[in-house]
NUGURO-473813 format. One record per residue: residue in three letters; x, y, z of N, C-alpha, C, O in turn. Coordinates in steps of 0.2 Angstrom, whole numbers, padded with zeros to 4 digits, always signed. Example, Ala and Ser with C-alpha at 12.3 -4.5 7.8 and 13.67 -1.06 7.14 Angstrom:
BEGIN
ALA+0066-0028+0039+0062-0022+0039+0066-0016+0039+0071-0017+0042
SER+0064-0011+0035+0068-0005+0036+0064+0000+0039+0067+0006+0040
***
This chain:
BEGIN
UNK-0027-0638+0080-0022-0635+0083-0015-0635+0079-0014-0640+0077
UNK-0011-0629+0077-0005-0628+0075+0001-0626+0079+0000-0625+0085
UNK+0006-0627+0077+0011-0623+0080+0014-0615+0076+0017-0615+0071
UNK+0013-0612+0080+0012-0604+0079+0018-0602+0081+0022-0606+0084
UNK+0021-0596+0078+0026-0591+0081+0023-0585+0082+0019-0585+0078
UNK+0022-0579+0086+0020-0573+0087+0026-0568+0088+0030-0569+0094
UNK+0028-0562+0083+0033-0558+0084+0031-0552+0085+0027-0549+0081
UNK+0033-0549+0092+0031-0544+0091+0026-0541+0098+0021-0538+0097
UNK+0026-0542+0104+0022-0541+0109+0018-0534+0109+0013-0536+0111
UNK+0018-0530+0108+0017-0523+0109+0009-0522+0112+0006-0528+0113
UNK+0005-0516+0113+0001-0516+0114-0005-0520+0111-0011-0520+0114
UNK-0004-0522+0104-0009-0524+0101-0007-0532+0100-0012-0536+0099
UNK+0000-0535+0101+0002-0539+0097+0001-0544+0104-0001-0550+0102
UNK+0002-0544+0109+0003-0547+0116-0004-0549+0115-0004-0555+0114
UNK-0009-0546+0117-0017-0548+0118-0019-0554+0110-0022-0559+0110
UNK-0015-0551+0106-0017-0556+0100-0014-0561+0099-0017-0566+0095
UNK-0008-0561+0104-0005-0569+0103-0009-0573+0108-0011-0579+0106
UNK-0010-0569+0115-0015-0574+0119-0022-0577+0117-0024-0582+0120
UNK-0024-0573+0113-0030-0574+0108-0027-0583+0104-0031-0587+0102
UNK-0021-0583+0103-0019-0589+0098-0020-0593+0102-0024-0597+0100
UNK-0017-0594+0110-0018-0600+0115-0025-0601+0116-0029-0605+0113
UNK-0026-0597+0119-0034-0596+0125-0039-0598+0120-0042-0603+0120
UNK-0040-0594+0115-0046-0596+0110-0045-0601+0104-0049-0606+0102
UNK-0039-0599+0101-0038-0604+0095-0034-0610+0101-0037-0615+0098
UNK-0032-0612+0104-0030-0617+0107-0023-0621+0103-0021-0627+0103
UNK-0019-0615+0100-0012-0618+0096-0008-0617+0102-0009-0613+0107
UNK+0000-0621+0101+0005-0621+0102+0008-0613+0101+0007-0612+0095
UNK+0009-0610+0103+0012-0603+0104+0019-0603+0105+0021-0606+0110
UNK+0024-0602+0100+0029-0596+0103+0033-0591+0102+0035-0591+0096
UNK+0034-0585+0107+0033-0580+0105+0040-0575+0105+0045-0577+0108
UNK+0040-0569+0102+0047-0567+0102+0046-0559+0102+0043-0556+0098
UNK+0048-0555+0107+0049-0549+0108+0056-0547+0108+0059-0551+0111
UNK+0058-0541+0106+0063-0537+0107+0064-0537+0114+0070-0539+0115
UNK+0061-0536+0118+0062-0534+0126+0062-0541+0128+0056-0542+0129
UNK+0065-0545+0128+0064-0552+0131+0060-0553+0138+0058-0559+0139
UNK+0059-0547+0142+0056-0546+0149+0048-0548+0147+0044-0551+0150
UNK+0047-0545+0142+0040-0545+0140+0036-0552+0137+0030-0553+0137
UNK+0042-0556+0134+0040-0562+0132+0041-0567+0136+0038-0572+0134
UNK+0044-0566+0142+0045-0571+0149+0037-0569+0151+0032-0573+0153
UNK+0036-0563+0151+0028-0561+0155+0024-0565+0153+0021-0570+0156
UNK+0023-0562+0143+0017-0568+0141+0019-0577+0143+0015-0581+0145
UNK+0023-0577+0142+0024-0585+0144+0021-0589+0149+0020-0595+0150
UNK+0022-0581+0155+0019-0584+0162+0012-0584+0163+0009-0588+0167
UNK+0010-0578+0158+0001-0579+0157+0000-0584+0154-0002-0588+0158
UNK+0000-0587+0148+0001-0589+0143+0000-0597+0140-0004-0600+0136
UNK+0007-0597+0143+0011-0605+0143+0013-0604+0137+0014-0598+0135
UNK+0014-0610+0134+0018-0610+0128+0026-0608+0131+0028-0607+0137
UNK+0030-0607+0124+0039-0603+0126+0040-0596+0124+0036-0593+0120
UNK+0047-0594+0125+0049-0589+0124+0053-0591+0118+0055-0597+0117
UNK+0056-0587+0112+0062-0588+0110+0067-0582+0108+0064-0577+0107
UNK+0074-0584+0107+0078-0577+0109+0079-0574+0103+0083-0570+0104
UNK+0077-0574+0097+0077-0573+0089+0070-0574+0086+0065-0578+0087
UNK+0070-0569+0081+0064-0571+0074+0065-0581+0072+0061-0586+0072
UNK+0072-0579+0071+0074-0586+0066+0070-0592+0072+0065-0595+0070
UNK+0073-0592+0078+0070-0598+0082+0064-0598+0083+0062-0604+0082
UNK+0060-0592+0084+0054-0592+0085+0049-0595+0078+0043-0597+0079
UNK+0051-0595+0074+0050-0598+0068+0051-0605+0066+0047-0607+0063
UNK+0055-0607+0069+0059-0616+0069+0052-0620+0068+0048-0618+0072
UNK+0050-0623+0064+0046-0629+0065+0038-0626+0066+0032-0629+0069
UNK+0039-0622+0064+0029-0617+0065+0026-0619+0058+0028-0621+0053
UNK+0022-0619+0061+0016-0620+0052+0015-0611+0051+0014-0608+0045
UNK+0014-0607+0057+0013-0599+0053+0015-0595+0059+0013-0596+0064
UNK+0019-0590+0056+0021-0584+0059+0019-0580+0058+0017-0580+0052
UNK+0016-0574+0065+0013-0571+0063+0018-0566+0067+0023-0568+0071
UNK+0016-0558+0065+0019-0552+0066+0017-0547+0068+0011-0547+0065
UNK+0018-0541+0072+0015-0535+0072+0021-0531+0075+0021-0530+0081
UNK+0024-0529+0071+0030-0524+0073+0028-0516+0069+0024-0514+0066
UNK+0034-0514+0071+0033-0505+0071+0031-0504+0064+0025-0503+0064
UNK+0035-0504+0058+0037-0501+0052+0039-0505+0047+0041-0511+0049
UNK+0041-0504+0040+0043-0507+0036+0053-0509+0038+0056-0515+0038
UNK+0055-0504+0039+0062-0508+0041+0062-0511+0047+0068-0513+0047
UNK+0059-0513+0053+0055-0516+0058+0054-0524+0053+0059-0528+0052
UNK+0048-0524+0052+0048-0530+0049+0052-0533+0043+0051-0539+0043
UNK+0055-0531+0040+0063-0532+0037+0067-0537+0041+0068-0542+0039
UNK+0069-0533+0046+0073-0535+0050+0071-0542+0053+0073-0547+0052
UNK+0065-0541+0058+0062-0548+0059+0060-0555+0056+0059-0561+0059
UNK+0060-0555+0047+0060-0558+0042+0065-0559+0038+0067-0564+0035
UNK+0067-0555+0037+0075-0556+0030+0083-0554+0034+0088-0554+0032
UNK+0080-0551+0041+0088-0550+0042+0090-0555+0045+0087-0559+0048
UNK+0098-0554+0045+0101-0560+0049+0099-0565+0055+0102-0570+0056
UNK+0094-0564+0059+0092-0568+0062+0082-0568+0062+0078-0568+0067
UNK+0080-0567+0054+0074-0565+0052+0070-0571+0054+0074-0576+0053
UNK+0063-0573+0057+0061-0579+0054+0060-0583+0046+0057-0588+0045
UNK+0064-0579+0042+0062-0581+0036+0067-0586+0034+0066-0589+0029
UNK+0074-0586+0037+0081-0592+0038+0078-0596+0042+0081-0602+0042
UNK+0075-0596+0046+0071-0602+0052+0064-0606+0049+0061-0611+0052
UNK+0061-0603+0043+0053-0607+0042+0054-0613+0039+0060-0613+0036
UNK+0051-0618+0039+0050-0623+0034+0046-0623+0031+0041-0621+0032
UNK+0048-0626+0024+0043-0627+0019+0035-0626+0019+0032-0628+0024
UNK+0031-0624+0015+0025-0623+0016+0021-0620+0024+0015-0621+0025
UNK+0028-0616+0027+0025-0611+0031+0021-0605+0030+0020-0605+0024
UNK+0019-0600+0033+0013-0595+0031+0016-0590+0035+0015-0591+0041
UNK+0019-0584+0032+0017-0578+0036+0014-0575+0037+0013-0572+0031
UNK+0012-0572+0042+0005-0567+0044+0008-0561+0047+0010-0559+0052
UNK+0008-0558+0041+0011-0550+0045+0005-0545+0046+0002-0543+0041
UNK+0004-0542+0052+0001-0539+0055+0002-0531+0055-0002-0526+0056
UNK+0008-0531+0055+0011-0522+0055+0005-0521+0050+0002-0524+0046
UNK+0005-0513+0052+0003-0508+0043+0008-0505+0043+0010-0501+0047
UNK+0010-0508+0038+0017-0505+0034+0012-0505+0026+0006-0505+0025
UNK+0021-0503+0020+0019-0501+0015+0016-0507+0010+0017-0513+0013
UNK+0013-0507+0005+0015-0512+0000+0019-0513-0003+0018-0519-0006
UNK+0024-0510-0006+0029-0512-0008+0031-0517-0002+0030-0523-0004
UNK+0033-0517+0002+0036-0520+0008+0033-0529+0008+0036-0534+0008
UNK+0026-0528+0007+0023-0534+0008+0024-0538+0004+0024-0544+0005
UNK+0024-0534-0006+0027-0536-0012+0031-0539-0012+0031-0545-0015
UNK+0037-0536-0007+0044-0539-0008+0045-0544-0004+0048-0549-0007
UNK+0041-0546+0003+0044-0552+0005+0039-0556+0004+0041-0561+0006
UNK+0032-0557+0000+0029-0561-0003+0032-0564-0007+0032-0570-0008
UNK+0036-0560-0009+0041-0563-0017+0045-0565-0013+0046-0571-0015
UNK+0050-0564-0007+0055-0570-0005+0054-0574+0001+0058-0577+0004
UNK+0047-0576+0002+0044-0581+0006+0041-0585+0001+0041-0591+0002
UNK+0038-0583-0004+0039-0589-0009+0044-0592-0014+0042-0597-0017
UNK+0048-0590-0014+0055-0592-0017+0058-0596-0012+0062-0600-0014
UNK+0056-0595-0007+0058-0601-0001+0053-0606-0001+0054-0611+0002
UNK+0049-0606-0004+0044-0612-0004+0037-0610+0000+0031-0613+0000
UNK+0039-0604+0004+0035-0604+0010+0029-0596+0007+0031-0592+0002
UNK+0021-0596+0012+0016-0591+0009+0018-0585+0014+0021-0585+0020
UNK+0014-0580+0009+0015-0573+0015+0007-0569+0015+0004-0568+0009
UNK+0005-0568+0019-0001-0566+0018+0001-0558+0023+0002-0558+0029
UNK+0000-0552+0017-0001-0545+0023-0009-0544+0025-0015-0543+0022
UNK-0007-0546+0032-0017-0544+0037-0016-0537+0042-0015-0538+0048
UNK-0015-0531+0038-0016-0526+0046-0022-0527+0048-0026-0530+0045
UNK-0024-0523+0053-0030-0524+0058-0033-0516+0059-0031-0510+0057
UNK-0039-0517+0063-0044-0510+0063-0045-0513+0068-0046-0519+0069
UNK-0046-0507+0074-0050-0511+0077-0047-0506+0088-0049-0506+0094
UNK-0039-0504+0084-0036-0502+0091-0034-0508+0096-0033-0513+0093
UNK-0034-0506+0102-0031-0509+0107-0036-0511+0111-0035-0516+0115
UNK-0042-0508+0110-0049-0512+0113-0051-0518+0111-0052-0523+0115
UNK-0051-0518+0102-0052-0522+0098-0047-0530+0101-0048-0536+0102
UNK-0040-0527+0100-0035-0532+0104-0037-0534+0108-0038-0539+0105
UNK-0038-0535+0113-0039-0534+0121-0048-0540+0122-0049-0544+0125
UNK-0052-0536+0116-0058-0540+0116-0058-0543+0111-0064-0545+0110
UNK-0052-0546+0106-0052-0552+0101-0058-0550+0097-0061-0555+0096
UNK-0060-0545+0095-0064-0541+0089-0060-0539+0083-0063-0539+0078
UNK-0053-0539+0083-0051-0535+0076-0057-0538+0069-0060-0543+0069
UNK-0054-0532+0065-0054-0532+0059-0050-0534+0053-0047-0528+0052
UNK-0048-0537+0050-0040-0541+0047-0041-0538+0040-0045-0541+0036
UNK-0039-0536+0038-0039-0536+0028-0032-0538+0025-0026-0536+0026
UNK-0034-0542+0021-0029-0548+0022-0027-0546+0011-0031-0546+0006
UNK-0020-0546+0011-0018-0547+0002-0013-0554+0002-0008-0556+0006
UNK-0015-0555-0003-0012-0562-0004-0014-0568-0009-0019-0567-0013
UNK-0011-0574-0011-0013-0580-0012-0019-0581-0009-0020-0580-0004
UNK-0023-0585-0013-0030-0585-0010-0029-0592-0008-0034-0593-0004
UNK-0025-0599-0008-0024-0601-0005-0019-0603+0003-0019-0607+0008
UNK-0014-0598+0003-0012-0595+0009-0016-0592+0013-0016-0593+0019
UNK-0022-0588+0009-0026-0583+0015-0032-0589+0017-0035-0589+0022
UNK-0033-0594+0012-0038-0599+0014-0035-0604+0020-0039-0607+0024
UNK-0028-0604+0018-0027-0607+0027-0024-0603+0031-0025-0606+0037
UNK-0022-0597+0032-0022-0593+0038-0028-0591+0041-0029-0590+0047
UNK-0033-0589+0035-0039-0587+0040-0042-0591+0046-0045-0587+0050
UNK-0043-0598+0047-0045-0601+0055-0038-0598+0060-0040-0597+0066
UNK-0033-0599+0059-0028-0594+0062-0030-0588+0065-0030-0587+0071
UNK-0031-0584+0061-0033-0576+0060-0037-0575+0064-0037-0570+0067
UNK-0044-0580+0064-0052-0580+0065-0050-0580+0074-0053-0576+0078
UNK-0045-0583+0076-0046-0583+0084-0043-0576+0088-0040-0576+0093
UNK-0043-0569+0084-0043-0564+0087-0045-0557+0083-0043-0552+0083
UNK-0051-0561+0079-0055-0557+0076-0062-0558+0074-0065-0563+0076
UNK-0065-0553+0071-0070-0554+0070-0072-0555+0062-0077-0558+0060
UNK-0068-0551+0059-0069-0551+0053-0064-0552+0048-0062-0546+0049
UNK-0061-0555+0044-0058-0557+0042-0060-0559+0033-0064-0563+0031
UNK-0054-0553+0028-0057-0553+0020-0050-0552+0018-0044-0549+0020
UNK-0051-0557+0012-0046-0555+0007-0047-0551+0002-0051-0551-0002
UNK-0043-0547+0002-0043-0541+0000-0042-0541-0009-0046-0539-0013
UNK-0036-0544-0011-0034-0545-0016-0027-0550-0016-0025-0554-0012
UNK-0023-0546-0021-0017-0550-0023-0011-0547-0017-0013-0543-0013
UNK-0006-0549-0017+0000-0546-0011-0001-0538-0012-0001-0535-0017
UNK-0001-0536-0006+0000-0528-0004-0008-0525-0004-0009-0519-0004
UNK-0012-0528-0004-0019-0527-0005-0022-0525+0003-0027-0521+0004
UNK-0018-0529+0007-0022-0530+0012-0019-0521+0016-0023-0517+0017
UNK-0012-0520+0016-0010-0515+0017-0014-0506+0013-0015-0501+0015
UNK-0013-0511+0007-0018-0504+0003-0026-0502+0006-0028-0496+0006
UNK-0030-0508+0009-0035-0510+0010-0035-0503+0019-0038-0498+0020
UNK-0030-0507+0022-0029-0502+0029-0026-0494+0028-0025-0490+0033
UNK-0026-0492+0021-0022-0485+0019-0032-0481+0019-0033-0477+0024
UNK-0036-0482+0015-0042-0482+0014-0044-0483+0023-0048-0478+0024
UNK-0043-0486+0029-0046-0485+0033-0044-0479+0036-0049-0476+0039
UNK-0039-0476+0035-0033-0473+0041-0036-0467+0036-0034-0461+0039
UNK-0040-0466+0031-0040-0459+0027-0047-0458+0028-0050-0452+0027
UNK-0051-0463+0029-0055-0463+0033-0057-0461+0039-0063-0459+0039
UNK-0054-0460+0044-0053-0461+0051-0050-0450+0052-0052-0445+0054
UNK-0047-0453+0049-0042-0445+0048-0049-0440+0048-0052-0438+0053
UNK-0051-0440+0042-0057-0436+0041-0061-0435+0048-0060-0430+0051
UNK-0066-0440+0049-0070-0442+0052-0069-0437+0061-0073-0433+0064
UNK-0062-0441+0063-0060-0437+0070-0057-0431+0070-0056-0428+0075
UNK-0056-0428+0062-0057-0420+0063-0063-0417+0064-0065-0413+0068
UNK-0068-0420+0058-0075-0418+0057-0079-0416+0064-0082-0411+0066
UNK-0078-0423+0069-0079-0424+0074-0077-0418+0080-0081-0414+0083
UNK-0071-0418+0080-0068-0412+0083-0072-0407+0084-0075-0405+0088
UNK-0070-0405+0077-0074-0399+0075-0079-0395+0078-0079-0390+0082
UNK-0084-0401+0076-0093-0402+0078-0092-0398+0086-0095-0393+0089
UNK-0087-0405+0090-0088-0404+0097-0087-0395+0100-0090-0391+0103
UNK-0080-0395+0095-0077-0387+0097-0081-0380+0095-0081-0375+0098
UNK-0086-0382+0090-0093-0377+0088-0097-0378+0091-0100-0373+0093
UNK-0099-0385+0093-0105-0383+0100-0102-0380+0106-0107-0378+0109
UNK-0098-0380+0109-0094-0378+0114-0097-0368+0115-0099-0364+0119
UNK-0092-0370+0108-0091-0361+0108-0098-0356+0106-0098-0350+0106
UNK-0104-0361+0103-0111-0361+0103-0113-0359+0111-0118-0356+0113
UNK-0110-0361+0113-0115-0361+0120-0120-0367+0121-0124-0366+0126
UNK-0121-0373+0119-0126-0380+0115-0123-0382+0120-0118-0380+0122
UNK-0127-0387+0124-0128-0394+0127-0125-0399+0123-0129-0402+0119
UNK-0118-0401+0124-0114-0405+0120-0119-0412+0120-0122-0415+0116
UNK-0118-0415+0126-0121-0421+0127-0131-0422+0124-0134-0427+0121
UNK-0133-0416+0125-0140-0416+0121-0138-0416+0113-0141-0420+0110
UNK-0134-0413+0110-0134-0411+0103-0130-0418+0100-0131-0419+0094
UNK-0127-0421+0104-0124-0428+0101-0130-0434+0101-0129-0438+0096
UNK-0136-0435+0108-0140-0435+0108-0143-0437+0103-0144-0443+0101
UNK-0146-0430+0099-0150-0428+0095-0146-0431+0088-0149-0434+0084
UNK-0140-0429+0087-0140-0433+0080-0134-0440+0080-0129-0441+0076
UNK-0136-0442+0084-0131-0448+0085-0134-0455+0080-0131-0460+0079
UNK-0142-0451+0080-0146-0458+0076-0146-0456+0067-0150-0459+0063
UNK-0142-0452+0067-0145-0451+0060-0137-0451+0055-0132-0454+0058
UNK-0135-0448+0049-0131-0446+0043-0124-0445+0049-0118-0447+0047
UNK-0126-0442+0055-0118-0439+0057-0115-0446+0060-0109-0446+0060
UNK-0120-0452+0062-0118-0456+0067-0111-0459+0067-0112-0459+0061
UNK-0107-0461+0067-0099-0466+0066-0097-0468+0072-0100-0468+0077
UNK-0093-0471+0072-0089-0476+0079-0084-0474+0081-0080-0477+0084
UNK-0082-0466+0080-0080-0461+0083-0084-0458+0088-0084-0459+0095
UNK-0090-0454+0083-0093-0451+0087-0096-0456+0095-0095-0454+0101
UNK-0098-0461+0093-0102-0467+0098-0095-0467+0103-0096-0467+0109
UNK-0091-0468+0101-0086-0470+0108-0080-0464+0109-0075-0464+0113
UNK-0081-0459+0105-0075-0454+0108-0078-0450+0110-0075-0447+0114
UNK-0085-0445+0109-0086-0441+0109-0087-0439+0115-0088-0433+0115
UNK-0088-0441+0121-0088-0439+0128-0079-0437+0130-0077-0431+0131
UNK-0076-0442+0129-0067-0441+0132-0064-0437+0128-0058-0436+0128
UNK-0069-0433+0121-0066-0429+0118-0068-0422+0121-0064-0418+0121
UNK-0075-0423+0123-0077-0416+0128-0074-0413+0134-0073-0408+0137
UNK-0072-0421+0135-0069-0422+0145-0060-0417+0142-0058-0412+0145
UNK-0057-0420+0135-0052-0417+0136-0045-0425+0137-0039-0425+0137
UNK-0049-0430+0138-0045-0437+0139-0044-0439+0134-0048-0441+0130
UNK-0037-0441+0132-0035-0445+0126-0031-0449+0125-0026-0449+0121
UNK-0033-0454+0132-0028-0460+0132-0032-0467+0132-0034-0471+0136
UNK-0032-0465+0126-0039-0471+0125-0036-0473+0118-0036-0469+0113
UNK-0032-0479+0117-0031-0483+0110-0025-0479+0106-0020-0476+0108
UNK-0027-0479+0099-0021-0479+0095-0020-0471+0096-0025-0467+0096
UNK-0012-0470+0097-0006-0466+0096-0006-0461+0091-0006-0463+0085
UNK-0004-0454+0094-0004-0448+0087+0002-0451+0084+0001-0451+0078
UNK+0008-0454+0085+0013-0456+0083+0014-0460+0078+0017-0460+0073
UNK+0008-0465+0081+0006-0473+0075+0002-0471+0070+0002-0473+0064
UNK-0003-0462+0072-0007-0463+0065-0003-0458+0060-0005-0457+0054
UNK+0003-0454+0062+0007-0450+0057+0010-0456+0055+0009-0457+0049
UNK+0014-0460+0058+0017-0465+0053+0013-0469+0048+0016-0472+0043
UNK+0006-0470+0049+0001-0471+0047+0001-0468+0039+0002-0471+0034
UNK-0002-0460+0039-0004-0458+0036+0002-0455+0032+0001-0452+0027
UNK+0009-0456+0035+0014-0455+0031+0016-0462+0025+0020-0462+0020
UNK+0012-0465+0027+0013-0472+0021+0009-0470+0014+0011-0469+0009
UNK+0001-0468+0019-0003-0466+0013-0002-0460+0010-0006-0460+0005
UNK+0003-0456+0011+0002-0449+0007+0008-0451+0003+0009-0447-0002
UNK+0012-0455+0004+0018-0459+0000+0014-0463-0005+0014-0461-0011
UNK+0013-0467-0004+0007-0473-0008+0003-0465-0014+0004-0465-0020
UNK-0001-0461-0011-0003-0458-0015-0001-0452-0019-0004-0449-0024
UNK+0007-0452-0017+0010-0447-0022+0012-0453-0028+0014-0450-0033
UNK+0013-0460-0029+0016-0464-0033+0009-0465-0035+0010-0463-0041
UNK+0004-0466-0035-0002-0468-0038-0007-0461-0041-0013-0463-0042
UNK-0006-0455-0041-0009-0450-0042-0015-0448-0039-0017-0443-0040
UNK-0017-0451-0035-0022-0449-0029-0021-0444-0026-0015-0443-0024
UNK-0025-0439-0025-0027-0434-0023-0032-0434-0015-0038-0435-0013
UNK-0025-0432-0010-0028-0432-0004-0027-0428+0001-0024-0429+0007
UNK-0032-0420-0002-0031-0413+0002-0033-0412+0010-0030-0408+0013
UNK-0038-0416+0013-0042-0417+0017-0035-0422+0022-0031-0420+0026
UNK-0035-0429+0019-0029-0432+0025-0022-0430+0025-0018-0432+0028
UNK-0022-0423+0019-0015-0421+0020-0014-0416+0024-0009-0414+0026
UNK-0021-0413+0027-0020-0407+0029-0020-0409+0038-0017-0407+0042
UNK-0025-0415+0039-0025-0418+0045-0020-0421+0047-0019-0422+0053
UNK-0015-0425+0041-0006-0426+0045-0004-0420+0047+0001-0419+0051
UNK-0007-0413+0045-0002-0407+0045-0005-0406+0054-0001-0404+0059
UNK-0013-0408+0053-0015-0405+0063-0012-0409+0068-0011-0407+0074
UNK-0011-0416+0066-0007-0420+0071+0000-0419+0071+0003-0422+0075
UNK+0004-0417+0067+0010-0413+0068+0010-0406+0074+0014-0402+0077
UNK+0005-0407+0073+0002-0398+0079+0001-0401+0086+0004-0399+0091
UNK-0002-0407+0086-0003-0411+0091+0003-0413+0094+0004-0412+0100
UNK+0007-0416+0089+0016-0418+0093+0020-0413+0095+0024-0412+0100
UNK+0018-0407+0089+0023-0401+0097+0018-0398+0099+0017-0393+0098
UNK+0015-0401+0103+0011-0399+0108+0011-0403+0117+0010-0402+0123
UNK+0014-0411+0111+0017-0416+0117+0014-0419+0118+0016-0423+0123
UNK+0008-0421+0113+0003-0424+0111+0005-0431+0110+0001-0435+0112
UNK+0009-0434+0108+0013-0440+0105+0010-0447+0105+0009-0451+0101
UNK+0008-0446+0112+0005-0451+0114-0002-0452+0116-0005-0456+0120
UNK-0004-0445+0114-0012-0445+0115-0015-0448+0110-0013-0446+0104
UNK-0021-0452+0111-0025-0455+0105-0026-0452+0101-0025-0447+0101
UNK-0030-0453+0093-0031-0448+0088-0038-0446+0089-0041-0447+0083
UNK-0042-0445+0093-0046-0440+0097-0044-0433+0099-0049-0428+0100
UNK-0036-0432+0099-0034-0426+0102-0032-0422+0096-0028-0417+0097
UNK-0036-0423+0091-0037-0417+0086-0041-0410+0090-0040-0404+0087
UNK-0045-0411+0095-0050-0405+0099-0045-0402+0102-0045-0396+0103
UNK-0039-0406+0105-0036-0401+0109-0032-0396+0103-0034-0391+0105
UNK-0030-0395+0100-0028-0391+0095-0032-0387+0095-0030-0382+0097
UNK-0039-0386+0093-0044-0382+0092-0044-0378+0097-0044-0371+0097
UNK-0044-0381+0104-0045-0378+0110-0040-0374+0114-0041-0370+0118
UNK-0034-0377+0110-0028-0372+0113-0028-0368+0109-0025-0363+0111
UNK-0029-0368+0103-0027-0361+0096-0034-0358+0093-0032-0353+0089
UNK-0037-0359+0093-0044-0356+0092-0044-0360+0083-0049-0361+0079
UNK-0039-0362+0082-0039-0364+0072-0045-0368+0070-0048-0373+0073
UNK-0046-0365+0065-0052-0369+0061-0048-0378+0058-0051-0382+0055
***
């Protein structure tokens, strides 16, 4: 058992903190912007609340994070009341956002100039994955930081890799999301041509669900993407800011990315359409509302 900080309640971050108590059985406390919401976990929970990063920091062996964006965790870690003016010596932070790698470069280099580790883990996995202490962690870092955060890590996931050196684990989650992008257009697609086929959607999914087409898309969206439902997990919102890291990361690295640049362009179709907060499933509703290939 440790003493933990968790910053960051949100959809993904709330179920992961409760993962710290319930399963890993550490001393928890926790710090949300909405203070309402960190009174809530507490009353699930146990453990405390606290009214700042810096406090919620005081006296932890590891902070962990899952906030919005790069100036989001900024703020929470180096700004005036960051946890990173509240850690002690030989503390570990575990930052969960996907943000950029420079970001994770920089405060690796000033959590250790403090004496203290930084380990960047985003996660795969959505709000199911949350929820059911499944995620998947890809972790950049010191390999003796990542050597001890991972029994931490391990109590609301399943898979847990070190990726490389700082900013690895971030880069590592850039590759999932370009991944992903592809996959639930393709998937769309598919759906929106058997449609206009005249085909037995549910037979034809059937039929190649066991073979080259198969993905964990297809297996778990391809009904609510039929049905037209797309409030299931991650946000058109989270995956443009997403995929805005990566098409940034890829214009500084010479990578070439026609396919995920054109699918930030259909989920841009999706947000004036008012989509924002429909899952990235709702690539079909564009299909279906404009006939576009």
């Amino acid at each position: 058992m440790a003493k933990v900080a968790f910053i960051g309640l949100g959809v993904m971050g709330y179920p992961m903190a409760g993962y710290l108590a319930s399963r890993g059985g550490h001393e928890v406390t926790v710090y949300n912007r909405t203070a309402a919401k960190a009174d809530k976990w507490v009353t699930e929970h146990g453990g405390k609340s606290a009214a700042t990063p810096r406090e919620a920091a005081e006296g932890c062996d590891f902070i962990l994070a899952c906030v919005g964006n790069d100036d989001d965790l900024r703020a929470v870690t180096t700004g005036p009341d960051g946890a990173f003016h509240g850690m002690k010596k030989g503390a570990i932070f575990i930052d969960h956002t996907t943000a950029s790698a420079e970001v994770a470069r920089e405060l690796h280099a000033a959590a250790k100039a403090a004496g203290c580790g930084f380990v960047d883990a985003p996660v795969s996995g959505g709000q199911a994955g949350a929820e059911k202490g499944v995620l998947t962690v890809m972790c950049g870092g010191e390999e003796a930081d990542f050597n001890a955060a991972k029994p931490v890590i391990e109590s609301f996931a399943k898979f847990v890799g070190l990726m490389g050196a700082p900013g690895a684990g971030q880069l590592t989650k850039m590759v999932n999301q370009i991944c992903i992008a592809g996959l639930v257009q393709g998937l769309a697609e598919a759906i929106h041509f058997a449609k206009k086929a005249d085909l037995d959607v549910p037979a034809v999914i059937s039929a190649i669900r066991g073979g080259a087409a198969q993905s964990w898309q297809m297996e778990n969206r391809w009904e609510t993407m039929l049905n037209g439902k797309f409030d299931f997990g991650f946000a058109v919102d989270w995956m443009r800011k997403d995929l805005g890291i990566v098409l940034d990361t890829a214009r500084e690295t010479g990578a070439r990315l026609p396919v995920t640049a054109l699918v930030d362009q259909f989920y841009g179709e999706v947000q004036d359409m008012g989509g924002n907060r429909w899952d990235t499933s709702s690539l079909i509703a564009r299909l279906e509302k404009s006939g576009k290939a």
